[in-house]
N, CA, C and O atoms as a Tripos MOL2 file, in Angstrom:
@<TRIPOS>MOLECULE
protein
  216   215    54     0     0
PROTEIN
NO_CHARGES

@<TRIPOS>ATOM
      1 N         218.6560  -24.5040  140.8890 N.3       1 UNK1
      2 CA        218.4180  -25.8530  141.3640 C.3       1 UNK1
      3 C         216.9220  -26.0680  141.5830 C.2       1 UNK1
      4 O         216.1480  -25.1380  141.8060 O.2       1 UNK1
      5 N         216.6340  -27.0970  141.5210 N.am      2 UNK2
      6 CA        214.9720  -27.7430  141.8320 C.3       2 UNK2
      7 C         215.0580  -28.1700  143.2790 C.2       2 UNK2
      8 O         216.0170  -28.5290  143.9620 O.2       2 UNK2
      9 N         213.7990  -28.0280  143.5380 N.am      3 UNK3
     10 CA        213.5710  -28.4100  145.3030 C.3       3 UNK3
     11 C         214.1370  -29.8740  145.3070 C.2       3 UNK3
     12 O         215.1550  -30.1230  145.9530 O.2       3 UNK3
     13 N         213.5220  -30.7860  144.6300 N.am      4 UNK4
     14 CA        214.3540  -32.5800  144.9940 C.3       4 UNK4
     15 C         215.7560  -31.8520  145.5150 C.2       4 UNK4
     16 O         216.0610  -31.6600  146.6920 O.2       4 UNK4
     17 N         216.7130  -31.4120  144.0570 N.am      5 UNK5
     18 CA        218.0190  -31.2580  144.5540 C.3       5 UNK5
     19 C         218.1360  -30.5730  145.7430 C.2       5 UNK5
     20 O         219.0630  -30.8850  146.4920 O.2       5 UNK5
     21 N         217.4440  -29.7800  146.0290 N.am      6 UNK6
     22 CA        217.6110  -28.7820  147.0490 C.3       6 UNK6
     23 C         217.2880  -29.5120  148.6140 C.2       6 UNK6
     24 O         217.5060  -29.0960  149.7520 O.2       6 UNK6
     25 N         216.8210  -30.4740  148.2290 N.am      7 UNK7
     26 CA        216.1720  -31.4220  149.7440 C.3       7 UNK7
     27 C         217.0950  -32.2520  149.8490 C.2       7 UNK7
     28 O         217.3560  -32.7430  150.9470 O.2       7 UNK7
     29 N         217.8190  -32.5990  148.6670 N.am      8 UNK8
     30 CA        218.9010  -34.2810  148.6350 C.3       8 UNK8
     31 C         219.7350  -33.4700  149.6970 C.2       8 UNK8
     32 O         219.7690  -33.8450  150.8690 O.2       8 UNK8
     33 N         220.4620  -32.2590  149.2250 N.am      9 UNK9
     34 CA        221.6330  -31.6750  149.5080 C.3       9 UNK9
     35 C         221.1580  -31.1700  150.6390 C.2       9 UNK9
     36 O         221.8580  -31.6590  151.5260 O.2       9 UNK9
     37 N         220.1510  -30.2780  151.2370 N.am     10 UNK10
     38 CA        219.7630  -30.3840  152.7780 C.3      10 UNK10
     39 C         220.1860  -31.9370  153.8730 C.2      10 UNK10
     40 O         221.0600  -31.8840  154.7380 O.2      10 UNK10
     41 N         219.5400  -32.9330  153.6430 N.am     11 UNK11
     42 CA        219.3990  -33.8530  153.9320 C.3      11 UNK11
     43 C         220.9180  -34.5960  154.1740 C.2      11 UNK11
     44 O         221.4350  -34.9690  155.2280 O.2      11 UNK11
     45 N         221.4380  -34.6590  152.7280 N.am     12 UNK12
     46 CA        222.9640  -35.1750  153.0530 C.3      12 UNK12
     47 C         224.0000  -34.0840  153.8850 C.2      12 UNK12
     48 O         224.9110  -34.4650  154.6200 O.2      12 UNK12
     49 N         223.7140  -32.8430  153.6490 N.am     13 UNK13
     50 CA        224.1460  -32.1240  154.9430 C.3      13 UNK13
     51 C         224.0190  -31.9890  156.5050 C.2      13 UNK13
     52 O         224.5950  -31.4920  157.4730 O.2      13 UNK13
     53 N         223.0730  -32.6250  156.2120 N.am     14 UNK14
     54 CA        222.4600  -33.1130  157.9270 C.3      14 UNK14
     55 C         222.9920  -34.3780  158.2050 C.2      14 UNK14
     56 O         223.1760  -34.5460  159.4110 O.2      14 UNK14
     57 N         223.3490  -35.4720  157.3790 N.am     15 UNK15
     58 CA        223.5210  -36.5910  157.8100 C.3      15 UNK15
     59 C         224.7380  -36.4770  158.0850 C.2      15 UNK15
     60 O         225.0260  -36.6980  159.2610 O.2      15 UNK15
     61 N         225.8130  -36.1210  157.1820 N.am     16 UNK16
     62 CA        227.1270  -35.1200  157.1310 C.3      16 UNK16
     63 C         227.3670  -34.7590  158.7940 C.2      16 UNK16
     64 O         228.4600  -35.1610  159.1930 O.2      16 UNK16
     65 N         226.6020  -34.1270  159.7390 N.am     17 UNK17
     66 CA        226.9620  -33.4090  160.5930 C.3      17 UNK17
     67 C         226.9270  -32.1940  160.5840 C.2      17 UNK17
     68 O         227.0500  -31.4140  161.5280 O.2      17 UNK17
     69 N         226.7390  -31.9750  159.3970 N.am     18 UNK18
     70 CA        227.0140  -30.4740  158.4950 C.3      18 UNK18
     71 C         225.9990  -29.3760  158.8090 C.2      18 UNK18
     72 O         225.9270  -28.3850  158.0820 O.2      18 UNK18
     73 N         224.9720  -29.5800  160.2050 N.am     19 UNK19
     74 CA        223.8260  -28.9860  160.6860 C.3      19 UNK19
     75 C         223.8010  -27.4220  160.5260 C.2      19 UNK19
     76 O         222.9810  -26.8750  159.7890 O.2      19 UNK19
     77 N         224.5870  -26.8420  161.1330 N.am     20 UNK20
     78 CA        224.4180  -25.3970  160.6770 C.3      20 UNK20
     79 C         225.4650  -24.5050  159.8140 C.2      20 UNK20
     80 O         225.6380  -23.2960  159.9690 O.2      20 UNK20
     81 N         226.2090  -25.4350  158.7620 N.am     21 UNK21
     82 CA        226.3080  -25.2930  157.4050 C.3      21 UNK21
     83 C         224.5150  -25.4240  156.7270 C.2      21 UNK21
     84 O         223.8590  -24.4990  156.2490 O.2      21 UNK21
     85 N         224.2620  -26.2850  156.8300 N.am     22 UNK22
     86 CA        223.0970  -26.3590  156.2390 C.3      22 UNK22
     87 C         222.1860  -25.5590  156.4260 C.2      22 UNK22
     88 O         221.4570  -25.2850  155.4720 O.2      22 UNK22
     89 N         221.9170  -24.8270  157.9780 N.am     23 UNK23
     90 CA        221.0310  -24.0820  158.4630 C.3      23 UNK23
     91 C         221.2400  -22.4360  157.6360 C.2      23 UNK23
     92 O         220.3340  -21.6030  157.6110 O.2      23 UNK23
     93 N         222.6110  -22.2240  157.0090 N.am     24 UNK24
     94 CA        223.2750  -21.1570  156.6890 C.3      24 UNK24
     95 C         223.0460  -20.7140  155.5530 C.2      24 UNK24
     96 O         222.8340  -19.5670  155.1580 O.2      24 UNK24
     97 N         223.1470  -22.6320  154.5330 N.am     25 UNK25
     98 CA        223.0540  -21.9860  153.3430 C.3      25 UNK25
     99 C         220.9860  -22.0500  152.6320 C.2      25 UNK25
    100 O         220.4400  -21.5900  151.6290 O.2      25 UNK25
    101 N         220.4810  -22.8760  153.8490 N.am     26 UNK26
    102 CA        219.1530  -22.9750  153.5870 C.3      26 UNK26
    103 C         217.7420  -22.5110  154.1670 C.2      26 UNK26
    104 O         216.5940  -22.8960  153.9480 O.2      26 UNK26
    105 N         218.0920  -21.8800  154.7000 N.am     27 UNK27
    106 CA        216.8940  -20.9590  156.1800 C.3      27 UNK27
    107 C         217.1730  -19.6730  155.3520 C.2      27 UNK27
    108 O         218.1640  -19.3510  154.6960 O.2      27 UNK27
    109 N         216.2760  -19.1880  155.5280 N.am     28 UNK28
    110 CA        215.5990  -17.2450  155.1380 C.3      28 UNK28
    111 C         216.1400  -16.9580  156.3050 C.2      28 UNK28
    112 O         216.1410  -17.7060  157.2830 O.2      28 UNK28
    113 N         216.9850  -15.0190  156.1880 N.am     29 UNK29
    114 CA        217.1530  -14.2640  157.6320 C.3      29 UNK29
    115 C         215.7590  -14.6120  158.5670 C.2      29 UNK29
    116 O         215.7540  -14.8820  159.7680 O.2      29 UNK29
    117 N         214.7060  -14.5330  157.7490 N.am     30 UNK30
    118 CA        213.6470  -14.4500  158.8950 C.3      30 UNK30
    119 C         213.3250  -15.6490  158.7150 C.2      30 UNK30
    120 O         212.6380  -15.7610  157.7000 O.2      30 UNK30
    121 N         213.5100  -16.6090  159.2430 N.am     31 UNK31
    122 CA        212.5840  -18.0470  159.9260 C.3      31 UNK31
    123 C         212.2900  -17.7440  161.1890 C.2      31 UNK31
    124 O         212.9440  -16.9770  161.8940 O.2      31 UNK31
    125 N         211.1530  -18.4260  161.5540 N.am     32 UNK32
    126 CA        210.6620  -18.9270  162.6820 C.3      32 UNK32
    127 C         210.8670  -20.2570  162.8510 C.2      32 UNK32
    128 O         210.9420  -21.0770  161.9350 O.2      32 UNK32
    129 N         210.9680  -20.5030  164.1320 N.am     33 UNK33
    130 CA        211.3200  -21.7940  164.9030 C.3      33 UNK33
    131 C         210.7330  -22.3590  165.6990 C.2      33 UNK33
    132 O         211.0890  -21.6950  166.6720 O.2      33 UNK33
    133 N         210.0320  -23.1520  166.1230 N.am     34 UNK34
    134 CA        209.4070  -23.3610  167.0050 C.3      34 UNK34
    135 C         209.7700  -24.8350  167.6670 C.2      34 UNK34
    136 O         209.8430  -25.7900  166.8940 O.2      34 UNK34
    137 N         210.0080  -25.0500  169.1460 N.am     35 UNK35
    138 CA        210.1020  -26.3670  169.3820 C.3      35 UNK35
    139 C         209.1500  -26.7760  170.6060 C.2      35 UNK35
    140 O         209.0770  -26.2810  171.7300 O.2      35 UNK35
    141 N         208.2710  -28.1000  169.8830 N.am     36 UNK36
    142 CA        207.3490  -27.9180  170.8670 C.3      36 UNK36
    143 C         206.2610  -26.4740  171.7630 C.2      36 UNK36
    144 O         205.6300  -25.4910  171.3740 O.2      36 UNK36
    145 N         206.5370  -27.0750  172.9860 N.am     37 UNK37
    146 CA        205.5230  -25.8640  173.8960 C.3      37 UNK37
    147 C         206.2110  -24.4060  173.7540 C.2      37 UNK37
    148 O         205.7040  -23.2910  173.8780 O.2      37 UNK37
    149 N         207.4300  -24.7610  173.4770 N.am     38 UNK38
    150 CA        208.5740  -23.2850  173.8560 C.3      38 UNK38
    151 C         208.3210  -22.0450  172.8340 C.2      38 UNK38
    152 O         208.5730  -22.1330  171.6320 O.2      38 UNK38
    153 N         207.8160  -20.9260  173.4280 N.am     39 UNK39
    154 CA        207.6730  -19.9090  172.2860 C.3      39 UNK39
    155 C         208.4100  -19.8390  171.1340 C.2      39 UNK39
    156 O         209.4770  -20.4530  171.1630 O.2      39 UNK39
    157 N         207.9840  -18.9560  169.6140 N.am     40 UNK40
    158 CA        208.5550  -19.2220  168.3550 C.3      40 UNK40
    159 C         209.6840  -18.2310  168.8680 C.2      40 UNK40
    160 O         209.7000  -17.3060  169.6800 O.2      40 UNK40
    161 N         210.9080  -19.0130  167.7820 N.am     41 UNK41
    162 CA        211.8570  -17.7300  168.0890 C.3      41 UNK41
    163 C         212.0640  -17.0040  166.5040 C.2      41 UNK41
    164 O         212.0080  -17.7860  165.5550 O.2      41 UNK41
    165 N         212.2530  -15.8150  166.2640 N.am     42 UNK42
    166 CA        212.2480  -15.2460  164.4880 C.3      42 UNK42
    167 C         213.4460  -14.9090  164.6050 C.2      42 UNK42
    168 O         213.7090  -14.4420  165.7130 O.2      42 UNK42
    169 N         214.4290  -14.9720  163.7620 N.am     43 UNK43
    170 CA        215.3260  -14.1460  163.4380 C.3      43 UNK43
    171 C         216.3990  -15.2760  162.8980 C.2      43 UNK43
    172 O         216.2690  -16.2920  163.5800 O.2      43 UNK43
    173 N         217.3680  -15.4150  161.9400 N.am     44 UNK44
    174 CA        218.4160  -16.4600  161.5770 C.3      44 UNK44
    175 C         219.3990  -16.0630  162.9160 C.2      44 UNK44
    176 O         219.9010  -17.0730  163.4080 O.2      44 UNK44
    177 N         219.7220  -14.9610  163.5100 N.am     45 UNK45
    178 CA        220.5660  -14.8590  164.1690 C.3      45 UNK45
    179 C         220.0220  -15.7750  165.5760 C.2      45 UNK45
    180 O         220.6320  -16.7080  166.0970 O.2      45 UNK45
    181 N         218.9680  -15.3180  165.9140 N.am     46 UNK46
    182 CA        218.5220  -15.9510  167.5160 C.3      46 UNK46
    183 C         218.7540  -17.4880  167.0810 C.2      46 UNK46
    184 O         219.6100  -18.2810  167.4740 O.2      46 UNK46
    185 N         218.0650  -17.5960  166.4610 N.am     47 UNK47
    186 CA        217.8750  -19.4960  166.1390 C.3      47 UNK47
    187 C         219.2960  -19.6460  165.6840 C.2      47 UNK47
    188 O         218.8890  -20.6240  165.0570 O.2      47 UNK47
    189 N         220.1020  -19.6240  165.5060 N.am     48 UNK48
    190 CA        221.4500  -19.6800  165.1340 C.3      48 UNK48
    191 C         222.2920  -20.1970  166.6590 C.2      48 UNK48
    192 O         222.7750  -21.2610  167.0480 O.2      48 UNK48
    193 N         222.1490  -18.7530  167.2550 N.am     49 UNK49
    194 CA        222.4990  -18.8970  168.7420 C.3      49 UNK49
    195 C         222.2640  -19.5140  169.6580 C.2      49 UNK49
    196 O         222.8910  -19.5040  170.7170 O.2      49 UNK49
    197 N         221.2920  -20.1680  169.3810 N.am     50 UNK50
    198 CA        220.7400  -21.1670  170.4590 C.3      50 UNK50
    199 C         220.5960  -22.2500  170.2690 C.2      50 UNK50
    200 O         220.3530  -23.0230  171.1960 O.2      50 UNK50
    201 N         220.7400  -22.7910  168.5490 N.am     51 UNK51
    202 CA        221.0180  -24.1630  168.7130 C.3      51 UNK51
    203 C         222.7070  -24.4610  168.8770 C.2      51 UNK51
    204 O         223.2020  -25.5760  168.7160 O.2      51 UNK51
    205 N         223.4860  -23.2180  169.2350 N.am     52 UNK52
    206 CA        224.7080  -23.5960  169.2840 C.3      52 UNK52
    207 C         225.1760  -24.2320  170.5610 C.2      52 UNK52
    208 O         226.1890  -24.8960  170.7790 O.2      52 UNK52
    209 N         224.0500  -23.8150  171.4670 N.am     53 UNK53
    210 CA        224.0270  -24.2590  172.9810 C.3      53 UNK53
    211 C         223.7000  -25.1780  173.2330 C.2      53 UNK53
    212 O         223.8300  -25.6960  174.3410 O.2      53 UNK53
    213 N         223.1300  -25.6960  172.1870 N.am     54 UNK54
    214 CA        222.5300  -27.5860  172.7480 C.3      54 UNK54
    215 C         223.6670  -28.1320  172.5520 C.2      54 UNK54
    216 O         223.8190  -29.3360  172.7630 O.2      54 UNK54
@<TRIPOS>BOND
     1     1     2 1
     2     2     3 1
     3     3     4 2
     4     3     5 am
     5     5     6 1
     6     6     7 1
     7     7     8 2
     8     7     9 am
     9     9    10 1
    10    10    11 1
    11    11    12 2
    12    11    13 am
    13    13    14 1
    14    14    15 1
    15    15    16 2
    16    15    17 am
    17    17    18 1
    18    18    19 1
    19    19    20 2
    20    19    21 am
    21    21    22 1
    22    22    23 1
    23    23    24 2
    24    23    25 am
    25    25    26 1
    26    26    27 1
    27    27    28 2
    28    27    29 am
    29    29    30 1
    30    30    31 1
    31    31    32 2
    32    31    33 am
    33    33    34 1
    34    34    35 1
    35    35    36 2
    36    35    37 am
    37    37    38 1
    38    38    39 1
    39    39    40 2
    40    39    41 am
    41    41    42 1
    42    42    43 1
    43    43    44 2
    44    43    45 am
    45    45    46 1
    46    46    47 1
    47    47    48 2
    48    47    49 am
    49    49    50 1
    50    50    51 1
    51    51    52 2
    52    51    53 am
    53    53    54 1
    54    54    55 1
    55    55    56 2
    56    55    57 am
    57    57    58 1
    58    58    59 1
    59    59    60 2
    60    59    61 am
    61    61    62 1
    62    62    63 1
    63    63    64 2
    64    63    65 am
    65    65    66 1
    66    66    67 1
    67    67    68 2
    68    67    69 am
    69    69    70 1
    70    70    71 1
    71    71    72 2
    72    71    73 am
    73    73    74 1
    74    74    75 1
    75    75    76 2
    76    75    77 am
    77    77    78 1
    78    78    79 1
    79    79    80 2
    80    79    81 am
    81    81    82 1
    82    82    83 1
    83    83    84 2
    84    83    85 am
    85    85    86 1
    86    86    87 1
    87    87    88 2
    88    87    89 am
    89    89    90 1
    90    90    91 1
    91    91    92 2
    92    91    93 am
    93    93    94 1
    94    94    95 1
    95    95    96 2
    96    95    97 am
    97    97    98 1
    98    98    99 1
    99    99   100 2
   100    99   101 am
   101   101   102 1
   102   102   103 1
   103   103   104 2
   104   103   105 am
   105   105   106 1
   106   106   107 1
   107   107   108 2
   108   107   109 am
   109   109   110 1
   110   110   111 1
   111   111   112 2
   112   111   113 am
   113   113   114 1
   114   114   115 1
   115   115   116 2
   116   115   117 am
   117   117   118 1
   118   118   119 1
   119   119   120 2
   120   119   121 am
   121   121   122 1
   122   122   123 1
   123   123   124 2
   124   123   125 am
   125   125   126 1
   126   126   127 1
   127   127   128 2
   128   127   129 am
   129   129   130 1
   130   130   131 1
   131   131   132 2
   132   131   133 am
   133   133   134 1
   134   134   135 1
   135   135   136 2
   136   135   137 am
   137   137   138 1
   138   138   139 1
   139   139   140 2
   140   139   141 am
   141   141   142 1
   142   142   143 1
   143   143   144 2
   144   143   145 am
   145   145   146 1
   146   146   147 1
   147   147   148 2
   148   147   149 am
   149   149   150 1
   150   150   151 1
   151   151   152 2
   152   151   153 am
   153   153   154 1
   154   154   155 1
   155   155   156 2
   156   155   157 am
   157   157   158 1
   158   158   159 1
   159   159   160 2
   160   159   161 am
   161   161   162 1
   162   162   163 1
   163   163   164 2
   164   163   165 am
   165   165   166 1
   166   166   167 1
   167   167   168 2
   168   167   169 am
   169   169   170 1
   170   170   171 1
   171   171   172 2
   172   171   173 am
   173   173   174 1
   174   174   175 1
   175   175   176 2
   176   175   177 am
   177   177   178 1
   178   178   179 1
   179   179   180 2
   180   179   181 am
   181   181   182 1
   182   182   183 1
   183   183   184 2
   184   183   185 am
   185   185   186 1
   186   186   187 1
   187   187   188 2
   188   187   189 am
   189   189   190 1
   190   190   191 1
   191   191   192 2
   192   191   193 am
   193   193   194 1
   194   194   195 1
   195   195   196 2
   196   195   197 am
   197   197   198 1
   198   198   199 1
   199   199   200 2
   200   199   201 am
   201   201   202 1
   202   202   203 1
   203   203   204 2
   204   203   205 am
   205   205   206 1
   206   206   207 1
   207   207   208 2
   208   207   209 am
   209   209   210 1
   210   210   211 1
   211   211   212 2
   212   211   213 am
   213   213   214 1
   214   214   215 1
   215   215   216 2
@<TRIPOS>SUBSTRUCTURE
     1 UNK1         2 RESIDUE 1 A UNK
     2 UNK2         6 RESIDUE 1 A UNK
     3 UNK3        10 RESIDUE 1 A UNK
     4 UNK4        14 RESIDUE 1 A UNK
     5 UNK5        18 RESIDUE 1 A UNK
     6 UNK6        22 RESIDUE 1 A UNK
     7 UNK7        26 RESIDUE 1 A UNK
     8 UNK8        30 RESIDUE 1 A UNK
     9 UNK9        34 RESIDUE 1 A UNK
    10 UNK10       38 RESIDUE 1 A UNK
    11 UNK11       42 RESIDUE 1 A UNK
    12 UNK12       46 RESIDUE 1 A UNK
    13 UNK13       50 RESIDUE 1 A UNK
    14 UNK14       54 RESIDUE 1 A UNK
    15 UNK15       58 RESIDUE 1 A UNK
    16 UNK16       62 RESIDUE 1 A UNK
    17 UNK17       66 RESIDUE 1 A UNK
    18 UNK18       70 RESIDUE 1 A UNK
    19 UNK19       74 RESIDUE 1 A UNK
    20 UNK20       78 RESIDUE 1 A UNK
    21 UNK21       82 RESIDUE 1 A UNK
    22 UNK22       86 RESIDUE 1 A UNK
    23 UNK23       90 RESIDUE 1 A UNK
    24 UNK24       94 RESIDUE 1 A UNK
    25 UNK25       98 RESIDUE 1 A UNK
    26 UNK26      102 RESIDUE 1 A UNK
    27 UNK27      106 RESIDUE 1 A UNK
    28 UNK28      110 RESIDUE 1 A UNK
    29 UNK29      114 RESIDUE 1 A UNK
    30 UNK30      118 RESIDUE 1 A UNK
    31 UNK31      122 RESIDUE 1 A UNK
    32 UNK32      126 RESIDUE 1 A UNK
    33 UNK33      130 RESIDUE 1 A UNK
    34 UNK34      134 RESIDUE 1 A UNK
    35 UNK35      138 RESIDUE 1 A UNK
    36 UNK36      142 RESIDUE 1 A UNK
    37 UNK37      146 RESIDUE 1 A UNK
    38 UNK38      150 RESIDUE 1 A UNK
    39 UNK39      154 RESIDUE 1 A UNK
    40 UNK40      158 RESIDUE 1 A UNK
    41 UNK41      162 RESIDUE 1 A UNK
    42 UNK42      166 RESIDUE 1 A UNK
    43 UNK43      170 RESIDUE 1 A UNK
    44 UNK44      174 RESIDUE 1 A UNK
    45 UNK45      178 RESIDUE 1 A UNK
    46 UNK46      182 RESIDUE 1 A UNK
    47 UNK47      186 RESIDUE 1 A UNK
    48 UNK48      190 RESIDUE 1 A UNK
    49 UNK49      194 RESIDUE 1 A UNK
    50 UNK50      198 RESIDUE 1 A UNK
    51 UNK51      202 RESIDUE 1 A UNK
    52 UNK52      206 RESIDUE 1 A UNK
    53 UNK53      210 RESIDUE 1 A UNK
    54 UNK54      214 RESIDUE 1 A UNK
């Protein structure tokens, strides 16, 4: 796939609701995260876990 496609289908997965389907099939094990002031967090698992709590 090409990035356009790859952004449509991000994007309509987000609008979807489809947030961490999307986070699953499109984030590297290792991303960093950062929100705002709040230290980065690395790992797919941490950032996984904690946006499950919002």
């Amino acid at each position: 796939m090409d990035l356009r496609t790859n952004v449509d289908q991000l994007n309509q997965m987000i609008l979807e609701g489809k947030i961490l389907e999307a986070f699953e099939k499109f984030y590297a094990d290792d991303v960093v995260m950062q929100d705002n002031d709040y230290p980065a967090r690395a790992g797919k698992e941490i950032c996984r876990s904690l946006k499950k709590l919002l």
